[in-house]
C-alpha positions in Angstrom: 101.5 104.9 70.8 102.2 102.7 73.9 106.1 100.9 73.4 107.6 99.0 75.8 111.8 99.7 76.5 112.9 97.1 78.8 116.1 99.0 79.4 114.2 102.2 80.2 113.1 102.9 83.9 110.0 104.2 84.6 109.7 104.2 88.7 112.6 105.0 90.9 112.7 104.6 95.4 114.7 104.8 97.9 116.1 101.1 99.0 115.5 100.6 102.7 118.6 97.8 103.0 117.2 95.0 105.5 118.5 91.1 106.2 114.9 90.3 106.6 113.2 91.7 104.0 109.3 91.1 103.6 108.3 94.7 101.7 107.5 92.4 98.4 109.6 95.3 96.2 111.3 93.7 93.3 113.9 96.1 91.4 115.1 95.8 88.0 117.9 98.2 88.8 119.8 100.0 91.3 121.6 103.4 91.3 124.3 103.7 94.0 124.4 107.3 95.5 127.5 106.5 97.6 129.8 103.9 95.8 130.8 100.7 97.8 130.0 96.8 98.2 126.6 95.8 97.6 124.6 92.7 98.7 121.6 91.5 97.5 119.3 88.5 97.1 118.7 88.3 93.2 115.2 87.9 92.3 115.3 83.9 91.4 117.9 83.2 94.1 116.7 81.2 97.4 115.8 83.4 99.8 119.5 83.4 101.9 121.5 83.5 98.9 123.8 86.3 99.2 125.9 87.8 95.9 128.4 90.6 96.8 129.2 93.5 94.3 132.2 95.0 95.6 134.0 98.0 95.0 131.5 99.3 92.9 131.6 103.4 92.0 129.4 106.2 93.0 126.9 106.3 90.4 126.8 103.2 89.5 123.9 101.9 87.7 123.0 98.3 88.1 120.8 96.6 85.6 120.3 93.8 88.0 116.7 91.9 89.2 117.0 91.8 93.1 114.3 90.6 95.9 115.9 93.2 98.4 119.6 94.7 99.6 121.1 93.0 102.3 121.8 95.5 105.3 124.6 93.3 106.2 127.7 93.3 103.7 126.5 96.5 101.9 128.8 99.7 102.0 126.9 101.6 99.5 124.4 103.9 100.4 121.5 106.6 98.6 120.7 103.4 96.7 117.5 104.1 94.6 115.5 100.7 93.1 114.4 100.8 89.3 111.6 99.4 87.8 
């Protein structure tokens, strides 16, 4: 029987952070392998619009629809995408 979890993951990748971001990869999470501040342009935010997560832990699992990670203003790193 096919269900559908919308809080269950079923494709993970690595997050190449950029400013310019044209890859097209929407995330509906993000897992922080190095804690820190993170960056991103939220998936129905104008492309420019920047919202900060900061001090956030190793581990960290964001359940969180973003367009890309900024390269600029993100301390994090080993962040994986979730879909």
């Amino acid at each position: 029987m096919d269900r559908k979890y919308p809080s269950i993951y079923t494709k993970a990748s690595k997050v190449t952070k950029s400013d310019t971001d044209s890859s097209g990869n929407i995330f509906a999470g993000l897992i922080l392998g190095h804690g820190g501040d993170v960056a991103v342009v939220m998936r129905d935010h104008a492309t420019g619009t920047v919202t900060t997560f900061t001090n956030m832990q190793t581990g960290a699992l964001l359940p969180i629809a973003v367009k890309y990670v900024m390269a600029a203003g993100t301390t994090a790193s080993g962040i994986v995408g979730l879909n």
